[in-house]
Chimera marker file (.cmm) of the C-alpha trace (Angstrom):
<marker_set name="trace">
<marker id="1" x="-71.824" y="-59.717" z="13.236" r="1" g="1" b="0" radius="0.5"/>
<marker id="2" x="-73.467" y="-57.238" z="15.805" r="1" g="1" b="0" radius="0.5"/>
<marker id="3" x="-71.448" y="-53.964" z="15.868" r="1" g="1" b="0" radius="0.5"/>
<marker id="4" x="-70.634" y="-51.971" z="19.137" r="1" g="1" b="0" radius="0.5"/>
<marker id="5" x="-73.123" y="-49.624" z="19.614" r="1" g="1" b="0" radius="0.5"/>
<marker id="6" x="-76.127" y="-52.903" z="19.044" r="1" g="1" b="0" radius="0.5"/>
<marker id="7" x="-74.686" y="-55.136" z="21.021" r="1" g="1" b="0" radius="0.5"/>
<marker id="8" x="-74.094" y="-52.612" z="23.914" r="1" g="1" b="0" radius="0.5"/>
<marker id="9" x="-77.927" y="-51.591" z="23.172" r="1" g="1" b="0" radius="0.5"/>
<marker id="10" x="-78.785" y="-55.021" z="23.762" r="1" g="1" b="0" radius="0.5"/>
<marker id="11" x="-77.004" y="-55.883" z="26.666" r="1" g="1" b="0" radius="0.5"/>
<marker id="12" x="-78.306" y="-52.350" z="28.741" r="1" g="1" b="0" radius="0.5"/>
<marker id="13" x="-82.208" y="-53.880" z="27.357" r="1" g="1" b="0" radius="0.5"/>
<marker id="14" x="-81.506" y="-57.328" z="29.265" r="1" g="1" b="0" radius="0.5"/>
<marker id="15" x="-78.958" y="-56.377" z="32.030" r="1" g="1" b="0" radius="0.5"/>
<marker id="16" x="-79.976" y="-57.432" z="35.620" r="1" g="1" b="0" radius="0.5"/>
<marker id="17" x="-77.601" y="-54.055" z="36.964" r="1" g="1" b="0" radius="0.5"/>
<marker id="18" x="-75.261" y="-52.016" z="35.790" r="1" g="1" b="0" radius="0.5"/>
<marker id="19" x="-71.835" y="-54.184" z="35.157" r="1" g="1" b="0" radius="0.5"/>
<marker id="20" x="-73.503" y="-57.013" z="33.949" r="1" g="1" b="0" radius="0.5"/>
<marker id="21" x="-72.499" y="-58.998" z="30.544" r="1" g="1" b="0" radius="0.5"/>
<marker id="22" x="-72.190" y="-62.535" z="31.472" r="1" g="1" b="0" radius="0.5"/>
<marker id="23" x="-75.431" y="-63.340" z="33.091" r="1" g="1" b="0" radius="0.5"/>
<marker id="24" x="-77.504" y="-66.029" z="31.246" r="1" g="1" b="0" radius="0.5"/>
<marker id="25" x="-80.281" y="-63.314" z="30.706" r="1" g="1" b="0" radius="0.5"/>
<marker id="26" x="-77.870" y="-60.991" z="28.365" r="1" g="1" b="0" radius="0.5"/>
<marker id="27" x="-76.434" y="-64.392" z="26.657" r="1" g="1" b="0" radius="0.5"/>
<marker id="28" x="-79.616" y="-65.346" z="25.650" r="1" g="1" b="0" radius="0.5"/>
<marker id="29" x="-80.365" y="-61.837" z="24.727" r="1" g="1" b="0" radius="0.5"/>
<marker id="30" x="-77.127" y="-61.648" z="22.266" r="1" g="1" b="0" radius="0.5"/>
<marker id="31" x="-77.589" y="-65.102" z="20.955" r="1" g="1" b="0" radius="0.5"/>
<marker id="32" x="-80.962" y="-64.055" z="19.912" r="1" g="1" b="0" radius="0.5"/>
<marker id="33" x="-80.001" y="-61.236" z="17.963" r="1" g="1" b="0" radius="0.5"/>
<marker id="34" x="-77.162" y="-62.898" z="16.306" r="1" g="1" b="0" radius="0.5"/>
<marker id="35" x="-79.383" y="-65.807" z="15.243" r="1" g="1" b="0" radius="0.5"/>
<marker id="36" x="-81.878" y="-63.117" z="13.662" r="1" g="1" b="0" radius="0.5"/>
<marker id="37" x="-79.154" y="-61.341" z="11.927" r="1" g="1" b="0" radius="0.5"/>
<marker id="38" x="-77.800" y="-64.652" z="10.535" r="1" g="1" b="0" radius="0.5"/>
<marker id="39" x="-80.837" y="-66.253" z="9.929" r="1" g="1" b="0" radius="0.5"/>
<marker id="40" x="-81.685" y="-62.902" z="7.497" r="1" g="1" b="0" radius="0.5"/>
<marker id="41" x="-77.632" y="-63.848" z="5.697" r="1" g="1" b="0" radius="0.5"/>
<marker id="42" x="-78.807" y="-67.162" z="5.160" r="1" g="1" b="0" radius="0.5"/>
<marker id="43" x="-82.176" y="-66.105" z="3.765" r="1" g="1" b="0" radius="0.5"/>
<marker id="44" x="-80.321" y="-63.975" z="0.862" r="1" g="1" b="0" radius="0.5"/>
<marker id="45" x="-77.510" y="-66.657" z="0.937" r="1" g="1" b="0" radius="0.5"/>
<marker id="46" x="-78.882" y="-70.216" z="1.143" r="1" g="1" b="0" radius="0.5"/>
<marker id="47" x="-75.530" y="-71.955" z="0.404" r="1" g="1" b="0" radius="0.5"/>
<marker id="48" x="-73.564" y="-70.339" z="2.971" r="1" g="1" b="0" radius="0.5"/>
<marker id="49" x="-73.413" y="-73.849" z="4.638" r="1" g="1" b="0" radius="0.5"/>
<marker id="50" x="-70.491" y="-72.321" z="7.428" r="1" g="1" b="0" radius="0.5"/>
<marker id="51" x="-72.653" y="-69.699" z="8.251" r="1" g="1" b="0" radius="0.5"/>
<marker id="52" x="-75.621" y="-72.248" z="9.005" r="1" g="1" b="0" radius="0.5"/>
<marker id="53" x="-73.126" y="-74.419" z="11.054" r="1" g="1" b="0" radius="0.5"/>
<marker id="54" x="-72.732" y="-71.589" z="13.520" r="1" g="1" b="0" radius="0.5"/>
<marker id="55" x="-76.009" y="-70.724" z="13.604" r="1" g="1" b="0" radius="0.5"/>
<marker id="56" x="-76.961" y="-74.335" z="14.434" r="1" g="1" b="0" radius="0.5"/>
<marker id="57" x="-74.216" y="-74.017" z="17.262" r="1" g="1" b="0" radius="0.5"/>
<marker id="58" x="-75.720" y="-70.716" z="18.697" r="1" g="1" b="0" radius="0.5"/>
<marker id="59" x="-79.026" y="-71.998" z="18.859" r="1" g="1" b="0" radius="0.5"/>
<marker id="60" x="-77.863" y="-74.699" z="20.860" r="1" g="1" b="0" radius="0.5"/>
<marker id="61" x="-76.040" y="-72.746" z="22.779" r="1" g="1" b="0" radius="0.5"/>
<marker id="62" x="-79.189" y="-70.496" z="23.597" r="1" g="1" b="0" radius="0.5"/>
<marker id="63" x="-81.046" y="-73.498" z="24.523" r="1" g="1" b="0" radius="0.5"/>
<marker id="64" x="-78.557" y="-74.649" z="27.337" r="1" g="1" b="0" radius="0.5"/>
<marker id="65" x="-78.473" y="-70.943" z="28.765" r="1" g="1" b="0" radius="0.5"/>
<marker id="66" x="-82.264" y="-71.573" z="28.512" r="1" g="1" b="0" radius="0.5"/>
<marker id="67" x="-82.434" y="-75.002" z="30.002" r="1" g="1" b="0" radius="0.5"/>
<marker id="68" x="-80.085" y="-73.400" z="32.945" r="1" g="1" b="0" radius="0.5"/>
<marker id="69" x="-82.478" y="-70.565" z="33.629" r="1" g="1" b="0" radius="0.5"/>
<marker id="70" x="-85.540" y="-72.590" z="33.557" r="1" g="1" b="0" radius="0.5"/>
<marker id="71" x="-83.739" y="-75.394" z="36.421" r="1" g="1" b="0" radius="0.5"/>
<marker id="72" x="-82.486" y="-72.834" z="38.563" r="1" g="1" b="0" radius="0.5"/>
<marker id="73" x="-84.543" y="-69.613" z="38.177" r="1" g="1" b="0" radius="0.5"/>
<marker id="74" x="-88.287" y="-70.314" z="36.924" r="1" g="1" b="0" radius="0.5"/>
<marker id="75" x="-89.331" y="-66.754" z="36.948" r="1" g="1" b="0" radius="0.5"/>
<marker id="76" x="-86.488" y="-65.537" z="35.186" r="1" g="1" b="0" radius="0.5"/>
<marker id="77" x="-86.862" y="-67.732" z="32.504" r="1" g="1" b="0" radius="0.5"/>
<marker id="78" x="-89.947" y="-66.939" z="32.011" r="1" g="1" b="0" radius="0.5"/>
<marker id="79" x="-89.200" y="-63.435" z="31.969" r="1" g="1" b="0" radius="0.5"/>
<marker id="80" x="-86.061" y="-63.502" z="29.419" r="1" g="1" b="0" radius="0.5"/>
<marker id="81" x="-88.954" y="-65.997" z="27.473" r="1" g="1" b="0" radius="0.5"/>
<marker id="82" x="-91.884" y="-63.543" z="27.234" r="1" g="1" b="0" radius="0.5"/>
<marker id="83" x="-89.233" y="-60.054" z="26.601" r="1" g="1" b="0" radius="0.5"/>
<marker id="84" x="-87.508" y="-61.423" z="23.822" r="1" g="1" b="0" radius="0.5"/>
<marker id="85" x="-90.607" y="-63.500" z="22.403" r="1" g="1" b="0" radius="0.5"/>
<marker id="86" x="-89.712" y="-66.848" z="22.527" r="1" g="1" b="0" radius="0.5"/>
<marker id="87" x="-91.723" y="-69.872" z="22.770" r="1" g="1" b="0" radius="0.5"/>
<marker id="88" x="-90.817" y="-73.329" z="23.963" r="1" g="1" b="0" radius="0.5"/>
<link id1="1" id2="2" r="1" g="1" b="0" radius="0.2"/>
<link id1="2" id2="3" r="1" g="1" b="0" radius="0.2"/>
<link id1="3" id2="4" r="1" g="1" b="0" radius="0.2"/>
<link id1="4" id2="5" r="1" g="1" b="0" radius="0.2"/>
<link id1="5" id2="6" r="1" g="1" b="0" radius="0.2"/>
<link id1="6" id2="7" r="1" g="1" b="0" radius="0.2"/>
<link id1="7" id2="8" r="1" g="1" b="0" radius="0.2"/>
<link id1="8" id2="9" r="1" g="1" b="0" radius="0.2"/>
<link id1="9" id2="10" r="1" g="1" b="0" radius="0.2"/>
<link id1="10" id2="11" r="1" g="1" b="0" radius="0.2"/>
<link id1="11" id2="12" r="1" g="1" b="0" radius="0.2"/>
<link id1="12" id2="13" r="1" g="1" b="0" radius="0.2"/>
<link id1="13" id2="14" r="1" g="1" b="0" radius="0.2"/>
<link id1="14" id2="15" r="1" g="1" b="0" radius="0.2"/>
<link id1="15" id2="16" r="1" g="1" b="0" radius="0.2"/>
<link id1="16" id2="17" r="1" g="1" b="0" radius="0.2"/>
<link id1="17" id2="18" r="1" g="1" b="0" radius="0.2"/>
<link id1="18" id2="19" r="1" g="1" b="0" radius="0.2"/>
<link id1="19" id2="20" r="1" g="1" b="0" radius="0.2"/>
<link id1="20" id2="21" r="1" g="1" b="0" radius="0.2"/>
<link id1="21" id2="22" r="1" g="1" b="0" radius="0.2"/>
<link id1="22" id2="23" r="1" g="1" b="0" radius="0.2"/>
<link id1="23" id2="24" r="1" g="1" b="0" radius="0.2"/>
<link id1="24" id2="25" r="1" g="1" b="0" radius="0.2"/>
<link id1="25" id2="26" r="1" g="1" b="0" radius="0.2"/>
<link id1="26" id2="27" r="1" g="1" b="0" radius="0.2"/>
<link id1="27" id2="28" r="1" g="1" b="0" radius="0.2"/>
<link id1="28" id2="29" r="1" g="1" b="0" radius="0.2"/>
<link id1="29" id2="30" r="1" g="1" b="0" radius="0.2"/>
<link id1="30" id2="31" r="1" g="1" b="0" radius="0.2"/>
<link id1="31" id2="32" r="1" g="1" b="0" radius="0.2"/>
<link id1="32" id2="33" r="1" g="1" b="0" radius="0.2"/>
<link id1="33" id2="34" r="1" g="1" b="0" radius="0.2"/>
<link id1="34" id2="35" r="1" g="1" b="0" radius="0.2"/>
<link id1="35" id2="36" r="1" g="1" b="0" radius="0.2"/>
<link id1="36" id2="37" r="1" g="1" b="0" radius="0.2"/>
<link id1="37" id2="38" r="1" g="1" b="0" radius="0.2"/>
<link id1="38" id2="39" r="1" g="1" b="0" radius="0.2"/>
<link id1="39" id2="40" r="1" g="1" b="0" radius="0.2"/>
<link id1="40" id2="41" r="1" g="1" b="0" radius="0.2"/>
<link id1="41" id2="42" r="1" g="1" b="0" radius="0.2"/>
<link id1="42" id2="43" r="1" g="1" b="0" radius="0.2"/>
<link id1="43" id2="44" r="1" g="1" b="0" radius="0.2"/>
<link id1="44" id2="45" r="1" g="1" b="0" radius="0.2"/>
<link id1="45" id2="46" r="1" g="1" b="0" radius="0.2"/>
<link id1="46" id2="47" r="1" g="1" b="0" radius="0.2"/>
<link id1="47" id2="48" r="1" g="1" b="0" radius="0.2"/>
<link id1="48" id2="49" r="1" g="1" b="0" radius="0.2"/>
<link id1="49" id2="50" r="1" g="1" b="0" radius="0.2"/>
<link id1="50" id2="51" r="1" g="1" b="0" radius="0.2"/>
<link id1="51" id2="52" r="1" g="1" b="0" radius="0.2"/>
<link id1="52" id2="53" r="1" g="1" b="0" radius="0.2"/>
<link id1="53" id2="54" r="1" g="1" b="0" radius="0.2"/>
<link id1="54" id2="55" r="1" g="1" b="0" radius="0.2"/>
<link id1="55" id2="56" r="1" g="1" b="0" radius="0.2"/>
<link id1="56" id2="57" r="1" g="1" b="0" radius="0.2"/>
<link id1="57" id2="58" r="1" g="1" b="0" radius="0.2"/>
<link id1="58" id2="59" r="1" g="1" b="0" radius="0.2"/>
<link id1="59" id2="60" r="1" g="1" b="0" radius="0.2"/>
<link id1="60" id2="61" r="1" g="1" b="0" radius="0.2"/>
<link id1="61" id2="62" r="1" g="1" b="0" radius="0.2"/>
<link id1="62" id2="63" r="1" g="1" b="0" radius="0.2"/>
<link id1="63" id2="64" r="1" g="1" b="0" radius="0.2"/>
<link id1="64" id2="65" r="1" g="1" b="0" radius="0.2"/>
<link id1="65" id2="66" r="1" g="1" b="0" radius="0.2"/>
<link id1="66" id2="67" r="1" g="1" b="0" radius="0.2"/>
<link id1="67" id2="68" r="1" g="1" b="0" radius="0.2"/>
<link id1="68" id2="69" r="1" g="1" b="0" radius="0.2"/>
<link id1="69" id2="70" r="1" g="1" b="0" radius="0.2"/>
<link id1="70" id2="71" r="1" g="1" b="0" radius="0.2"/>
<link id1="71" id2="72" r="1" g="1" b="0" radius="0.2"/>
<link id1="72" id2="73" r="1" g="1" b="0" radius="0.2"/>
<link id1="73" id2="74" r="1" g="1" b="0" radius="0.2"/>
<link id1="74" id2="75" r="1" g="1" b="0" radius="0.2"/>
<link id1="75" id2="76" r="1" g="1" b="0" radius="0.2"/>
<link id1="76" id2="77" r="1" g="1" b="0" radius="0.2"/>
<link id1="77" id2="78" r="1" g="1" b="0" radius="0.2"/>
<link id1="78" id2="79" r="1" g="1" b="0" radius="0.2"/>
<link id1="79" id2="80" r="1" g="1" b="0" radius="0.2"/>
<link id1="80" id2="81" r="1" g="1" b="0" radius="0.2"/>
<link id1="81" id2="82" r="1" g="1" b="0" radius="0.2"/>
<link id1="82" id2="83" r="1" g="1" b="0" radius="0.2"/>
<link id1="83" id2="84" r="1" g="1" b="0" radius="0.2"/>
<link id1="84" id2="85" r="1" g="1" b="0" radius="0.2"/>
<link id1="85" id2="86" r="1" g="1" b="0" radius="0.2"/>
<link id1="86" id2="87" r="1" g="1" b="0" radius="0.2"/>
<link id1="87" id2="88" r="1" g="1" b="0" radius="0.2"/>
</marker_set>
């Protein structure tokens, strides 16, 4: 669970202007950092099996923002790729 003040960090890092917190760019960018704060619970807490369901579902979720980006904006994706370190 992100609190407030990270996930409003996070979406002024990945914002394209000022009022924006639905664009694909900031969905990926909050996916991402819930999936690395989850992925660290299910490191100390390997049989947390509903905790690795949702994780499984935000990934995939994060993929199909991706898969959007990359069909209709190529140099975005690759942007939102390379900032937050992900490889395809």
């Amino acid at each position: 669970m992100l609190t407030k003040r990270v996930k409003t960090a996070v979406v002024k890092d990945s914002a394209r202007h000022d009022s924006d917190t639905g664009s694909p760019d900031v969905q990926v960018a909050l996916l991402s950092r819930k999936i690395e704060e989850l992925t660290k619970h299910l490191k100390k807490n390997h049989k947390d099996n509903h905790s690795r369901r949702g994780l499984l579902q935000m990934v995939a979720d994060r993929r199909s923002h991706l898969r959007y980006l990359e069909k209709n904006d190529k140099r975005r994706y690759t942007a939102v790729v390379k900032k937050l370190g992900l490889k395809k």
